[in-house]
Every structure is written in structure tokens, then in C-alpha cells.
N, C-alpha and C positions, 0 to 999 in steps of 0.2 A: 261350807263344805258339806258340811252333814243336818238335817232336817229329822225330827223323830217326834212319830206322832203317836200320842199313845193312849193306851186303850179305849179307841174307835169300836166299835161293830164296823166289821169289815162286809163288806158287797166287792166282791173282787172282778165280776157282776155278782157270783152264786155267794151263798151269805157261808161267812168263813167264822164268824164266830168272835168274839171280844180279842183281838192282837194288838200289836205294836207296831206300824212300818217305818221302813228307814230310807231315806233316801239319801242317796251319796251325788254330789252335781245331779244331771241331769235323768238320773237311771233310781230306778229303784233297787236298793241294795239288800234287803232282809224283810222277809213278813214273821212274827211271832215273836215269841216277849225278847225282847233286847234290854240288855242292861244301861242307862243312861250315864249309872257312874265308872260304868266301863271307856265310853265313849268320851267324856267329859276328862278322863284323864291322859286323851290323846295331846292334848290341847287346842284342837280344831276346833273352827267356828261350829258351833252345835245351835240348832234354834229347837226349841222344845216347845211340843203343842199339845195342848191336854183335851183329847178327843173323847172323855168318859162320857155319858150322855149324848153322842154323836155318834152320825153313819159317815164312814171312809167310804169314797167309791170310786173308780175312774173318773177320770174328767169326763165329758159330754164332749162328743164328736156332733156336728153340724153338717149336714153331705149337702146341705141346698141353701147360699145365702147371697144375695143379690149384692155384696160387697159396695158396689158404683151407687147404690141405689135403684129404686122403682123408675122402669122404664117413662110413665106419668099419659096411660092410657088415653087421657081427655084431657089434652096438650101439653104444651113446656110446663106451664103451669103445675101440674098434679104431678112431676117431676119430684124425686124426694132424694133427699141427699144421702150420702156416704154413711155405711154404717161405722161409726165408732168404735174403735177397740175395747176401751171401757165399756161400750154395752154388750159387748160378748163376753171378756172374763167376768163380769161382776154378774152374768148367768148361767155361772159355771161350767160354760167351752171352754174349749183348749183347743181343738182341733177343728175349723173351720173350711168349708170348700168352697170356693167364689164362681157364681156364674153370670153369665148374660142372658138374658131374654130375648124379649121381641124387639127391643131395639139395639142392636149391633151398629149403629152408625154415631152417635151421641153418647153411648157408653161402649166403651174399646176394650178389645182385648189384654193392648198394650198398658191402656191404664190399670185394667184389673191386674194384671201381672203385677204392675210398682206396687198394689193395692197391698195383695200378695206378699210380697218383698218385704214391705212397710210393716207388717202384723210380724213375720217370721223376725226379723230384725227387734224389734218389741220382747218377743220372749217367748210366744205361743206357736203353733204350727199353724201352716196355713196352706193352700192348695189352689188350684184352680182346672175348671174343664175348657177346651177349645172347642169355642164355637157360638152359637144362640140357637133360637128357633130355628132359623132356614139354612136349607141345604140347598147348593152344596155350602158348608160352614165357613163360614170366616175364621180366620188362623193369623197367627204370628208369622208362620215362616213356610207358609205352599201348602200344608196339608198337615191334618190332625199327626198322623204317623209322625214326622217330621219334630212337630210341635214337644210331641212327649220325648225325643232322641234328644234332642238338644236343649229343652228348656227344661230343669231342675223340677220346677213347681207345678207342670200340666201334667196330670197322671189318666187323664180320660176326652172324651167328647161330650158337650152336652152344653146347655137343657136344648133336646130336637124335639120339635113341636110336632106332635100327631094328634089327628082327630080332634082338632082346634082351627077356630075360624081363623086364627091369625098364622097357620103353618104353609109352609109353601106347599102342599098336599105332595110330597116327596114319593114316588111310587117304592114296592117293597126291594124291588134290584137298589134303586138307589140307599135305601137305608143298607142293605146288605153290606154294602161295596164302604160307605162311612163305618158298621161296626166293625168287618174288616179289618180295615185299615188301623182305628182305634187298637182291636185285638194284638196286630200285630205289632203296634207301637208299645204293646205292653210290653209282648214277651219281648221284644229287642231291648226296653229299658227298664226292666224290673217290675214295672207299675203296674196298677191293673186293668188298664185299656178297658174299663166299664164305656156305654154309651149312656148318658143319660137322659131318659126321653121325660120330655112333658107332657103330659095326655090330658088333652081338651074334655070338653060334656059332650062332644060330637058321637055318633051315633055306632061309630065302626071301632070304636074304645082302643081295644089291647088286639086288634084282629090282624093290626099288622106286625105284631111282637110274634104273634102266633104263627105266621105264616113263615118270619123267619127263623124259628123253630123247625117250624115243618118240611119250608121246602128248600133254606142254604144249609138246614145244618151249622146253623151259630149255634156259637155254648150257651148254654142258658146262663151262665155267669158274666157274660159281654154288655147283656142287658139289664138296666134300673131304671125301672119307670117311678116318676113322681105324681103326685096330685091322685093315685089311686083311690082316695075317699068321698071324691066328687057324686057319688050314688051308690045304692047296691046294687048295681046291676054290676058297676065298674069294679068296686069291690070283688064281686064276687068270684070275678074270672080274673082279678088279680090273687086272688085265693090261688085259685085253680095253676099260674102259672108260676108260684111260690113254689107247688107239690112238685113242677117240672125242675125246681130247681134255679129259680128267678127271684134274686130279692128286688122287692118291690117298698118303694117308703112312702108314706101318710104327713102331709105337712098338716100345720097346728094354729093356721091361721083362721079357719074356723073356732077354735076353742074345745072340739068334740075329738080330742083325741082317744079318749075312754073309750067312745063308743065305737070306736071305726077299730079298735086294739081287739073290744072284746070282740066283734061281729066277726072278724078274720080268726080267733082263736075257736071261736065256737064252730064255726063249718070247716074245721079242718086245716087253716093255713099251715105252714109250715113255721112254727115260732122262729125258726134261727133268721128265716129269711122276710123279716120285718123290719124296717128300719123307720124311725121318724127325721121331722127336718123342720126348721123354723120358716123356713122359706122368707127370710127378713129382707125386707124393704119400705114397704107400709108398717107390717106389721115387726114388734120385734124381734129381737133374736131372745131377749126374756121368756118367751111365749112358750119354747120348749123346755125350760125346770118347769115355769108354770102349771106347764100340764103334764107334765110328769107328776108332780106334786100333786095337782087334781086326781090322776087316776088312782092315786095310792091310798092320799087322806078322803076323798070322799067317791071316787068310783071300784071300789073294793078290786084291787089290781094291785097286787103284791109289789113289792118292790125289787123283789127275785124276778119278777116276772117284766116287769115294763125298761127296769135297768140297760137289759140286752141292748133291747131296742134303739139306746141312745148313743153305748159302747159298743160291745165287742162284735153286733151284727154289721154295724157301719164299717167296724175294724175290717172284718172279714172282706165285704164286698169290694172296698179300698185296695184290699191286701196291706192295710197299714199294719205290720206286725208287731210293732210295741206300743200300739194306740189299745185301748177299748180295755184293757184289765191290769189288775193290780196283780203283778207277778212281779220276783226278781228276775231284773236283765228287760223292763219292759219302761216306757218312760214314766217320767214322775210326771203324770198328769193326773193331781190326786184333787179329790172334793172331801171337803168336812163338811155335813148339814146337821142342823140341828134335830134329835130324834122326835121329836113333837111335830115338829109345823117343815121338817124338810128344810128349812131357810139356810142360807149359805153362810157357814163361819168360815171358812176358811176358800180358797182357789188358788193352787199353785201348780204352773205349766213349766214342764221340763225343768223342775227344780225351782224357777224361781217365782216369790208369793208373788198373787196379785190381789187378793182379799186375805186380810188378819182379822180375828176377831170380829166377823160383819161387818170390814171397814173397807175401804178400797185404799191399797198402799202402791195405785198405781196413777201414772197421769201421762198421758199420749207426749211423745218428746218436743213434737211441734210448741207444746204450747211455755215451754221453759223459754221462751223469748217474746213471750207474746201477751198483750192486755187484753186479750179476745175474752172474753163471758159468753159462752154457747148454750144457752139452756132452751130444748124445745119441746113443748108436751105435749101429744098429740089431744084430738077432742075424747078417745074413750081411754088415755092413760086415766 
């Protein structure tokens, strides 16, 4: 029933100072000193966790992860499987967003959905966008709009491929008419009808984000481009269209998260409107604490400062409102790290643990009937 973790350094993202939090099931119930032996004379299941020497933070929201696996660019072959649950909590997500790529015919919407299902059912949140690269987008049920009315777990469109050799070169009416629709599948279902666009090294970058700015009149909130750290040039007028009011997110498969964080805060971005992403398929979904942990311990990048990033600015764009901080009435998707090295003691989503003590106290349901041993390391684990 009740979880009580106590004196943490609290990052709620903004740093709150030495407390105690309490989670009751799935919600957070109290931030600041709580009594234990108050609690403990309920006589409700209490689990006690000694976070002195540790930072509390939000869980880690994920907005970009290839769920099905890498599409396998240079044939069936370089095809890469399923990402595991256990490698998402045990890198402190909670909150995950599933998409498709360049291939929509061998990886499906339909399976991404069970994908979906499969995680939320597990214990964590989970999400997906309608669609892949090419437009017009493949869908569940006739059209993105549609998609978000009826299906629970599609809250946007996305990843649409611009200014990439593998995009259908979709002219800017047609993007219009996709975020649209997206848009309005929001406000009909709560969600936030983001579109999420992939942007290629191609040469015309963010020119057609720009134009649907310019000349439909889309919200700059409709729009999320990914892959913006592919250059500074790309950078830089995703800077520019942060100040319009466009959150733009930096994946981490490179490793140079530091650098693309700082170059955007130094000419001006707009910090709320920054988000990272692991973009997991090759690469892990570990890759984003990793470099979290890099910008802090050795790229002199606050922890005030990079936290957002991974929480409450994804929360925002989402519209997920109990995602991304540590508030009463918001969920318990809490991180314990260790204060030296960042390293994960604890992970526990919507109340329930999935790392104790740096241990993992979880195991995917599939394999309670099964003699399977799955161990695979890639060449630069």
C-alpha cells in the first residue's frame, strides 16, 4: 500500500532539498518529512527505503523507441530484435513511446500496439504514435485522427520522415493536412495530437516545419522534430524554432548528448522546449541515464539543468500530466541514484518496484514457463 522513501535529495526536476516521499498505490501521496512510525501503526503494508546519500527524481520519460526493433537497413539480416522491458526499467524509464520507421510493412502497427499493451500490463506506462516514415501513414483503423478516438494508447502521429533520402518527399499541404488531423485527434481525445517528424542530413532540414508555421498556421505545439543534433546548421534553426515555441528532442545514439544540450542553451534555445530520447533499437534504451549521467559527472551540466530534459519537458509536449515530476496527486514514477556515480538503486513505476537496492526485482511474465536463456551483447556493449 504505502512505499516511504526517506531522506533523498529530492530533483522534483528543480532540486527541493533533503525530504521524505510517500507513495500510496500508484500516486504520490506526500513530499516533506513524514513520520514512519506514524504510518507503520496503520498496519498497512509499508516498504521503507533509505534514500540518505541519494538523489529522488522522476522517472525518465523516453518520447522515441523502436519497440519492434531496428528496421535492419542492409537486409533481414541487420534486423534487431524487440526491445525488452527489463532493459528499459533497469535504465530508469517509466514512461516509454513506441514507434515505426522506415519500415512499416515487417514491423506493424498492430504488433507495436500488443507491444504496447504488453509493457502497460507489466506495470510501466507505455504509448505509441500512428504511422512511420511515409505518408500518407499507415494506421490501425483509416486514419491517424481515428487511431487516437479509439485506441487507448496512440496519443500522436509519427516518426514522418523529412529531408531524408528514405522519406516519401510528402509536399508541405500534405504534412499540413497529417498534423491536422493528428491535432484534432487530440483535442477530441484528451491527447496531444503531437506529429513526430524524423529529420534526415538532407539539405532543406526544418524548412518545411517552417513553412507550416508560416503559411497553415499550425500550433507550434503540433510539431516534434527528432534527430535535430545531426549538425549545426540543423541545430541551429532547431534553436530558432524552440524560441517559436516548438519542442524539438536530441537522440543519444551518438553518445554527444553534452554537446548538442550545451550548443542549444548557449545561442539561445528555449530550455523548457528540449527534450532527449534514446531512440533504442541498435542502440540501447540505457544510453539515455548514460548520458544523462555523462552531462553531469563529466560534462559540467547541472543536474537542475539536464533532469528537465528527460521529465517534465517530454511531460509537457505529451500533455502527460502526472508523468515528469515529483508532486502530490502525480504518479509514482520515482528514481533513487546513487549521489556519486548517478547509478540506479532503486526504479519504481506507478508504485510498483522494479530495481531494489541496484538489483532488478523484475522478470518479463513470458518467461515464468519457459527454459529460454536470452543473453545478447552487442560488439561495443
Amino acid at each position: 500500500m504505502f512505499t516511504l522513501i526517506r531522506g533523498g535529495s529530492i530533483f522534483a526536476p528543480e532540486p527541493l532539498g533533503v525530504q521524505d516521499v510517500l507513495l500510496a498505490g500508484a500516486r504520490i501521496a506526500q513530499i516533506g518529512h513524514i513520520n514512519a512510525a506514524v504510518l507503520e501503526q496503520t498496519g498497512l503494508p509499508l516498504t521503507d527505503i533509505d534514500a540518505r546519500e541519494c538523489l529522488v527524481t522522476p522517472g525518465i520519460i523516453d518520447p522515441h523507441e523502436h519497440l519492434l526493433g531496428g528496421s535492419g537497413e542492409e537486409g533481414f539480416a541487420t534486423q534487431t530484435p524487440e526491445i525488452a522491458l527489463s532493459e528499459i526499467v533497469t535504465s530508469g524509464i517509466t514512461t516509454a513511446v513506441g514507434c515505426l520507421g522506415v519500415d512499416t510493412t515487417t514491423k506493424t502497427l498492430p504488433g507495436l500496439l500488443a507491444k504496447v499493451k504488453a509493457y502497460n500490463a507489466e506495470g510501466i506506462t507505455a504509448f505509441l504514435y500512428s504511422g512511420g516514415y511515409n505518408v500518407p501513414p499507415v494506421t490501425l483503423t483509416g486514419s491517424v485522427r481515428e487511431d487516437m478516438l479509439f485506441i487507448l494508447e496512440v496519443i500522436g502521429a509519427g516518426e514522418i520522415a523529412i529531408a531524408d533520402e528514405r522519406s516519401t518527399e510528402p509536399s508541405v499541404a500534405e504534412l499540413a493536412r497529417l498534423v491536422r488531423d493528428a491535432y484534432v485527434g487530440g483535442l477530441l481525445s484528451g491527447k496531444s495530437g503531437v506529429t513526430h517528424f524524423h529529420v534526415g542530413s538532407g539539405r532543406e532540414r526544418l524548412r518545411q516545419l517552417r513553412a507550416l508555421l508560416d503559411d497553415y498556421d499550425i500550433a507550434p505545439e503540433s510539431l516534434y522534430p527528432t534527430h535535430v543534433e545531426r549538425n549545426e546548421e540543423l541545430m541551429q534553426e532547431a534553436v530558432d524554432l524552440s524560441r517559436r515555441g516548438v519542442t524539438v528532442d536530441v537522440d543519444t545514439v551518438e553518445h554527444d548528448l553534452s554537446r548538442w544540450v550545451s550548443f542549444f542553451l548557449q545561442r539561445g534555445g528555449d530550455p523548457s522546449r528540449l527534450t532527449a530520447s534514446s531512440d533504442a533499437a541498435i542502440n540501447s534504451p540505457g544510453t539515455l541515464l548514460e548520458q544523462v549521467r555523462d552531462c553531469v559527472l563529466h560534462g559540467s551540466i547541472g543536474l537542475e539543468t539536464i533532469l528537465p530534459i528527460v521529465t517534465v519537458n517530454t511531460a509537457r509536449v505529451l500533455k502527460l500530466q502526472r508523468k515528469g515530476r515529483l508532486a502530490v496527486g502525480c504518479d509514482a514514477d520515482v528514481l533513487v541514484l546513487r549521489r556519486d556515480s548517478l547509478a540506479v538503486a532503486e526504479v519504481i513505476a506507478m508504485g510498483r518496484p522494479f530495481v531494489s537496492g541496484g538489483n532488478p526485482v523484475f522478470r518479463e511474465r513470458f518467461l515464468e514457463k519457459s527454459n529460454r536463456r536470452i543473453e545478447l551483447h552487442g560488439g561495443k556493449a
